[in-house]
C-alpha atoms as a printed R data frame, in Angstrom:
    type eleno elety resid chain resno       x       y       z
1   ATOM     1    CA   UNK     A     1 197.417 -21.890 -83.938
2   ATOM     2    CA   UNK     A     2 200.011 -22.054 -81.028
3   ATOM     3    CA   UNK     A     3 200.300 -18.998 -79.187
4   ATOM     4    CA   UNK     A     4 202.672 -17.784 -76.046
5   ATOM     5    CA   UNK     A     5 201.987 -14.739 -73.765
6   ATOM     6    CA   UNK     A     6 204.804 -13.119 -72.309
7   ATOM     7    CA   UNK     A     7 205.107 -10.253 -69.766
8   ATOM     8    CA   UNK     A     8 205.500  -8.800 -66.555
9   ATOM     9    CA   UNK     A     9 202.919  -9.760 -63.676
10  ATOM    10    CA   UNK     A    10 200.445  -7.613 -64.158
11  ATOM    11    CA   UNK     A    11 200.430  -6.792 -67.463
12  ATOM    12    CA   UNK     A    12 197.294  -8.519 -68.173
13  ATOM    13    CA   UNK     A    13 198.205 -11.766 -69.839
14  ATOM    14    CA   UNK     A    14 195.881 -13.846 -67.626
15  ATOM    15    CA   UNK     A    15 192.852 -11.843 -68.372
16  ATOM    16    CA   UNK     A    16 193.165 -11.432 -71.929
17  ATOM    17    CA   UNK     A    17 194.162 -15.284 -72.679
18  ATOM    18    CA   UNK     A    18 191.126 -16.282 -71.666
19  ATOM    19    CA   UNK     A    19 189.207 -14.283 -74.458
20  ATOM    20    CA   UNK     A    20 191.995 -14.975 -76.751
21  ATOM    21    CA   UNK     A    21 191.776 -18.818 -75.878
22  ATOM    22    CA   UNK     A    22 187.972 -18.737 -76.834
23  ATOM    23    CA   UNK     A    23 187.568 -16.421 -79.626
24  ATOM    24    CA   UNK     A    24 190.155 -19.167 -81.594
25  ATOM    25    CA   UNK     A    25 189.226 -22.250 -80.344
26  ATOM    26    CA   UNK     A    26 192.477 -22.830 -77.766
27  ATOM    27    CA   UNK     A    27 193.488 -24.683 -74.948
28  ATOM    28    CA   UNK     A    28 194.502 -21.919 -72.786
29  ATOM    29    CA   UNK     A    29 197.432 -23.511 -70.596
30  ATOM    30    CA   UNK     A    30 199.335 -21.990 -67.760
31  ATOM    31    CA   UNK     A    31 201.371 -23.190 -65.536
32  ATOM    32    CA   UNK     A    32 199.989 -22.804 -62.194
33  ATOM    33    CA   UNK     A    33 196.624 -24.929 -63.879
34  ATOM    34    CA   UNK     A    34 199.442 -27.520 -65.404
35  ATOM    35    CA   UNK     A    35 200.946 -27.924 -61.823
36  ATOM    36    CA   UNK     A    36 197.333 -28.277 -59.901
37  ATOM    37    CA   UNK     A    37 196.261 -30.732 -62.515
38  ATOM    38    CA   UNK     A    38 199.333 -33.047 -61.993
39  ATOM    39    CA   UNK     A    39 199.291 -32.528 -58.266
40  ATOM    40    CA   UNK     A    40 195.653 -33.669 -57.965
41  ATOM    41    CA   UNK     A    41 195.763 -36.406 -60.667
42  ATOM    42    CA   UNK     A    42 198.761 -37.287 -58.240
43  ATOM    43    CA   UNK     A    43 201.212 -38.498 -61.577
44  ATOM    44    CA   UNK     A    44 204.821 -38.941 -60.879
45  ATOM    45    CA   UNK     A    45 205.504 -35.038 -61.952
46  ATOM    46    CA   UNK     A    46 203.082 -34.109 -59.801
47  ATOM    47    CA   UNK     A    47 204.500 -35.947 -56.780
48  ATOM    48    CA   UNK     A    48 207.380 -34.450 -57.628
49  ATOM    49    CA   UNK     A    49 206.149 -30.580 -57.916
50  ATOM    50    CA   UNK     A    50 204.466 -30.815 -55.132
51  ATOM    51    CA   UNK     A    51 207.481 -31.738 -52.650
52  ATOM    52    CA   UNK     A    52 209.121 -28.408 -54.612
53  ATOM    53    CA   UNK     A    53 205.870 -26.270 -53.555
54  ATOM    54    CA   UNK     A    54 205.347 -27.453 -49.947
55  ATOM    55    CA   UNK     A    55 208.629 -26.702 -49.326
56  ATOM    56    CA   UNK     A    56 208.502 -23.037 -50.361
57  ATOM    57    CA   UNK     A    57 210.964 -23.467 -53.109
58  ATOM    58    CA   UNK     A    58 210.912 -22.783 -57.096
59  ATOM    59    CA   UNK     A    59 210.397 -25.531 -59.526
60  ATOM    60    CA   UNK     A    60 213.512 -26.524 -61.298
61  ATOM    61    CA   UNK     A    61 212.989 -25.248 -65.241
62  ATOM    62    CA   UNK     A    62 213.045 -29.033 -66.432
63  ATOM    63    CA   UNK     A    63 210.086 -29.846 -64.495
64  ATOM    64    CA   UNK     A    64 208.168 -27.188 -65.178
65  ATOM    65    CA   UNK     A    65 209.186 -27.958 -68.514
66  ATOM    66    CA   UNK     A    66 208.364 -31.250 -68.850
67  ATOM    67    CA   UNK     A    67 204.754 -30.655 -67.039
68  ATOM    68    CA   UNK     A    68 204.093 -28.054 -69.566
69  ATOM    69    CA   UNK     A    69 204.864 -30.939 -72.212
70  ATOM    70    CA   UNK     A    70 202.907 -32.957 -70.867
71  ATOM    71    CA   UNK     A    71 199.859 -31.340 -71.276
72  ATOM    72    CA   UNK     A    72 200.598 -30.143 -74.738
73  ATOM    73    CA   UNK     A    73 201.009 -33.554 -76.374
74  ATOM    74    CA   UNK     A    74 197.484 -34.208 -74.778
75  ATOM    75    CA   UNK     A    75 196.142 -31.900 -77.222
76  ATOM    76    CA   UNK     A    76 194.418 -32.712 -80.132
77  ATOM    77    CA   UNK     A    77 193.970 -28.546 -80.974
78  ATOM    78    CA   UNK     A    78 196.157 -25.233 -80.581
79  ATOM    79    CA   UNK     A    79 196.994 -23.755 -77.331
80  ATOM    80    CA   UNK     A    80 197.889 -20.449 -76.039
81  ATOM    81    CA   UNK     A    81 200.799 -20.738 -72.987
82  ATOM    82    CA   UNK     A    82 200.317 -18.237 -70.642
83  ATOM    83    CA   UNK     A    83 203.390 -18.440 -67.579
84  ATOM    84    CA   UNK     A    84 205.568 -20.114 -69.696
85  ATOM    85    CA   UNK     A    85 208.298 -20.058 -71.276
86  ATOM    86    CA   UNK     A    86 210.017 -17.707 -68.082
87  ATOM    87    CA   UNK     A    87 213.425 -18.208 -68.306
88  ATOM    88    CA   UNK     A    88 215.836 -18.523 -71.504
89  ATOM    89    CA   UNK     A    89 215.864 -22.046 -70.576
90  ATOM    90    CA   UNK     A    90 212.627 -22.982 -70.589
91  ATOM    91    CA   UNK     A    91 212.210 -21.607 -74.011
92  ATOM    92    CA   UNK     A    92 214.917 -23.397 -75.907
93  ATOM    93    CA   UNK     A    93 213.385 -26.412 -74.376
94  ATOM    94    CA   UNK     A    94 209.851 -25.544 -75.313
95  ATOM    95    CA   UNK     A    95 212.095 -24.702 -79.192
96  ATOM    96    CA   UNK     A    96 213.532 -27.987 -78.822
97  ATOM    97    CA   UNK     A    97 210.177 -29.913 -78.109
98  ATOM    98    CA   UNK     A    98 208.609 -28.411 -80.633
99  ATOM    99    CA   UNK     A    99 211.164 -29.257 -83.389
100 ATOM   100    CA   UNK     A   100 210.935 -33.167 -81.981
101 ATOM   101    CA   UNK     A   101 207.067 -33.330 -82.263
102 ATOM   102    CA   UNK     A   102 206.659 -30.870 -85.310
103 ATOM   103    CA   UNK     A   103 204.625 -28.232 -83.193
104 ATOM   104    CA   UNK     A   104 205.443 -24.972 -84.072
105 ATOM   105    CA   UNK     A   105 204.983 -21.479 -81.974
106 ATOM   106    CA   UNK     A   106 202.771 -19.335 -84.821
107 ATOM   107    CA   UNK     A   107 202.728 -16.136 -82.448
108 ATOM   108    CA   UNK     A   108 204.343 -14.292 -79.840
109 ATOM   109    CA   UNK     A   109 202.838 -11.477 -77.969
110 ATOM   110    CA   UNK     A   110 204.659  -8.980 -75.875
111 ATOM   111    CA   UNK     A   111 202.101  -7.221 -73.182
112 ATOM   112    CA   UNK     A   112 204.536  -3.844 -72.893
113 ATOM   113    CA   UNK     A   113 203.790  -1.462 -70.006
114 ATOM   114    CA   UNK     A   114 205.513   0.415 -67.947
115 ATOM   115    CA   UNK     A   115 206.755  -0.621 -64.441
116 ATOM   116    CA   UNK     A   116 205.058   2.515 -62.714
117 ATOM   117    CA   UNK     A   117 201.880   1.498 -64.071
118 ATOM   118    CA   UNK     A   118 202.468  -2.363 -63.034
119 ATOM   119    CA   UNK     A   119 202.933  -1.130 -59.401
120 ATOM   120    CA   UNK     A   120 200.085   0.217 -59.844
121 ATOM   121    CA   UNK     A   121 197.545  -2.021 -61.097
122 ATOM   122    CA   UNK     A   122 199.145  -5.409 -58.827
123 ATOM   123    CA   UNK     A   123 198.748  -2.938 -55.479
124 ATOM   124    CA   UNK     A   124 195.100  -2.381 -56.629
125 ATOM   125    CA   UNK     A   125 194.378  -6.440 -57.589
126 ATOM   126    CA   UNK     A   126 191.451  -8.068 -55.379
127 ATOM   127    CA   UNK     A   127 190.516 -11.958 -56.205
128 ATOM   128    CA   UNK     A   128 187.621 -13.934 -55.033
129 ATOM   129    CA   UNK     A   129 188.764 -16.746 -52.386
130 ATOM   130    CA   UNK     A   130 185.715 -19.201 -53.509
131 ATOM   131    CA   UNK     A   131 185.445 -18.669 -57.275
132 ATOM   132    CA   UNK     A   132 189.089 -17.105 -57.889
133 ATOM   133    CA   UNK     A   133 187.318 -14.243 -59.941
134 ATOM   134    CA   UNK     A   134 189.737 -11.369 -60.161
135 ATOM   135    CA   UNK     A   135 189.887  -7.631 -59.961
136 ATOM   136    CA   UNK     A   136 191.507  -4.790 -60.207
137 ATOM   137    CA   UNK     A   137 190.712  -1.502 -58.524
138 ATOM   138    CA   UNK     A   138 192.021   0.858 -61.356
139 ATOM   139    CA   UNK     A   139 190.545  -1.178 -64.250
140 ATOM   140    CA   UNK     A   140 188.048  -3.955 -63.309
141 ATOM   141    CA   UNK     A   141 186.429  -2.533 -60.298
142 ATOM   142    CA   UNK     A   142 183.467  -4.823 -58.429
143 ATOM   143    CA   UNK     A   143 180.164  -3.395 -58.583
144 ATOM   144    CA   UNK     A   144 179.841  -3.891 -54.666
145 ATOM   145    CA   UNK     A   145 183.334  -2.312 -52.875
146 ATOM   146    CA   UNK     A   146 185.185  -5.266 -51.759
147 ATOM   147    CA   UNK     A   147 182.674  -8.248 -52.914
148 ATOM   148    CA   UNK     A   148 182.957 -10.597 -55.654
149 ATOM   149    CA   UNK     A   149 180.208  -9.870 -58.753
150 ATOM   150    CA   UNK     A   150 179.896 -13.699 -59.121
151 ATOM   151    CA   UNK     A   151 179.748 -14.980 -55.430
152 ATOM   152    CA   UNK     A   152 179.005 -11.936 -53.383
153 ATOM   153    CA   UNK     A   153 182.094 -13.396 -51.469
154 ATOM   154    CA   UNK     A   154 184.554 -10.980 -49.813
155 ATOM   155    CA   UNK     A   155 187.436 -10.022 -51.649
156 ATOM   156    CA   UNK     A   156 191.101 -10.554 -50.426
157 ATOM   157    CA   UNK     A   157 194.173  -8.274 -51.263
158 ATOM   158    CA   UNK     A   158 197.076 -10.961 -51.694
159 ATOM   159    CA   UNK     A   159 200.264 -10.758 -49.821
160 ATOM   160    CA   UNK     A   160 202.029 -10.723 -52.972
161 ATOM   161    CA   UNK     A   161 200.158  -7.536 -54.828
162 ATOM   162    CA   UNK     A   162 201.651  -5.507 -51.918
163 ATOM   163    CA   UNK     A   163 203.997  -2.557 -53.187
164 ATOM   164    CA   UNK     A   164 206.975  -3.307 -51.785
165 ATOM   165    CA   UNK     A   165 206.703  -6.961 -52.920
166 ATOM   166    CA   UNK     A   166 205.004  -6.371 -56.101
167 ATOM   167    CA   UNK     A   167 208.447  -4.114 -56.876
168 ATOM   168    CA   UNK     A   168 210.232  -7.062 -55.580
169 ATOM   169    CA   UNK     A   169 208.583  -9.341 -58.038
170 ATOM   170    CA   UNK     A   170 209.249  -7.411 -60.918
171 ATOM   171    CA   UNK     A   171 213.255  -6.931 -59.593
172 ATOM   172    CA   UNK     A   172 212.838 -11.039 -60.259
173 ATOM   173    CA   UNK     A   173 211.137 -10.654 -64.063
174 ATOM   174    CA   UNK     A   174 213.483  -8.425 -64.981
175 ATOM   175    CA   UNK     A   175 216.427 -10.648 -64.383
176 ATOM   176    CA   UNK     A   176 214.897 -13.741 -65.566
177 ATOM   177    CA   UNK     A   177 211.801 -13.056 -67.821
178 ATOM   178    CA   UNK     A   178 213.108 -10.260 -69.908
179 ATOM   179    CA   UNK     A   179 215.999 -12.113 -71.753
180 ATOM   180    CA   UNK     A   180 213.030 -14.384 -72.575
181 ATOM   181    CA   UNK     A   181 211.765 -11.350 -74.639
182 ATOM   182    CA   UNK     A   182 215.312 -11.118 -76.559
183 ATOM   183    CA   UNK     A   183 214.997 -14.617 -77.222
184 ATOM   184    CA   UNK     A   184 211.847 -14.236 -79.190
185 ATOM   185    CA   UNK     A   185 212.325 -10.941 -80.924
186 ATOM   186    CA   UNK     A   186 213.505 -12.396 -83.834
187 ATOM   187    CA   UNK     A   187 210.786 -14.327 -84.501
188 ATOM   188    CA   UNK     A   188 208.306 -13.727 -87.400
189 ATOM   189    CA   UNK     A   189 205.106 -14.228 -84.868
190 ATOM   190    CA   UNK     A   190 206.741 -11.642 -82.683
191 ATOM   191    CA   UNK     A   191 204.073  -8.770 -82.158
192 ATOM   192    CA   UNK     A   192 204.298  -6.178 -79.253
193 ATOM   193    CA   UNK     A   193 201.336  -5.159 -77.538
194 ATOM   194    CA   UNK     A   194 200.664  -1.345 -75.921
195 ATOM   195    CA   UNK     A   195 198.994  -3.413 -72.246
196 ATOM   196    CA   UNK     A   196 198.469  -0.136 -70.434
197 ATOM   197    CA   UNK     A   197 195.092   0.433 -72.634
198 ATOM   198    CA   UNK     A   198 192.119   0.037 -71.363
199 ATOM   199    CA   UNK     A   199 191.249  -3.978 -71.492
200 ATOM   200    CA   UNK     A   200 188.751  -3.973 -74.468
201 ATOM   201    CA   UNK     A   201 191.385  -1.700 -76.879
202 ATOM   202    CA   UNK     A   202 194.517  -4.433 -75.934
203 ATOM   203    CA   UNK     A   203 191.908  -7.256 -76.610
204 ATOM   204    CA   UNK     A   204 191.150  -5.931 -79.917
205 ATOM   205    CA   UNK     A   205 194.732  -5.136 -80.653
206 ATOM   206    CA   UNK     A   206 195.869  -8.830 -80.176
207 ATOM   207    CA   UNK     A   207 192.832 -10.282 -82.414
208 ATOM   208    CA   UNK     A   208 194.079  -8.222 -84.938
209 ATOM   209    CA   UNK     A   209 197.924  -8.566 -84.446
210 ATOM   210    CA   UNK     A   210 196.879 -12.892 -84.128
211 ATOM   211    CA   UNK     A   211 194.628 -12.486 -87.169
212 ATOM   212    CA   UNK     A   212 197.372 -10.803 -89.796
């Protein structure tokens, strides 16, 4: 089974795929892990991704694209995409690449919740520095305030969960990520997902949406 997450940051993609990934035997690929991988393995692409990260700027939707690729046709199972496709462009390339090597998306799920709520939960995200655990201060509290359950290290509030930039970033999904969501509608994997429930109910939801 092939599998892509879509929805706004925040919404809870990251933490469910992993579950997801393991309860059906996936490769759960985003594309922050593709990009690190092919930085460090220090490929061509990754040459080439890096120069577009040190310098502060986006990756063009090809590259992405064809690092995302990449990784897929290394695959000998299913994966679940996670970050990707974000723009309209990316996924009629991902469409097109999977027509060429006869890979087919089986499912598409839509983490819906509202914006107010998004605000909410990014401003209130803490992540480990040393193990890159994550938390969230309305729904996956630490058992010690402001240390990591893992490491015991000290938890950091990231520049980009604050509220004026987390509003910012969702300005920026809006425009780009959400005709990504038209795109997909139409297809007979598409299942929506209710994301503001607590994290065990939306888990449960999307085994059983995946499973029918």
């Amino acid at each position: 089974m092939n599998i892509v997450f879509l929805g706004p940051p925040g919404s809870g993609k990251g933490t469910q795929a992993k579950g997801v990934a393991d309860k059906f035997n996936l490769t759960h690929l985003s594309t922050g892990d593709a990009f690190r991988d092919a930085i460090n393995n220090k490929t061509e692409l990754g040459f080439e991704i890096k120069a577009y990260v040190d310098g502060g700027k986006l990756v063009p939707d090809e590259l992405v694209s064809k690092v995302v690729f990449e990784k897929i046709e290394s695959l000998k199972g299913g994966f679940l995409l996670d970050g990707y496709p974000r723009t309209v462009d990316q996924a009629k390339s991902l469409e097109n690449f999977g027509k060429k090597k006869n890979i087919a998306i089986d499912a598409v799920v839509f983490f819906d919740v509202a914006f107010e709520e998004l605000v909410k939960r990014l401003s209130a995200r803490r992540q480990c520095p040393k193990c890159k655990e994550v938390y969230n201060l309305v729904n996956k509290p630490p058992k010690a305030k402001d240390a990591c359950d893992k490491c015991g290290s000290a938890l950091l509030h990231r520049p980009d969960d604050q509220p004026n930039i987390v509003e910012e970033r969702l300005k920026i999904y809006t425009l780009q990520t959400e005709p990504v969501l038209e795109f997909y509608k139409g297809h007979p994997g598409f299942r929506k997902i209710n994301a503001a429930q607590a994290i065990d109910r939306v888990s449960s939801d999307i085994q059983a949406a995946l499973k029918a």
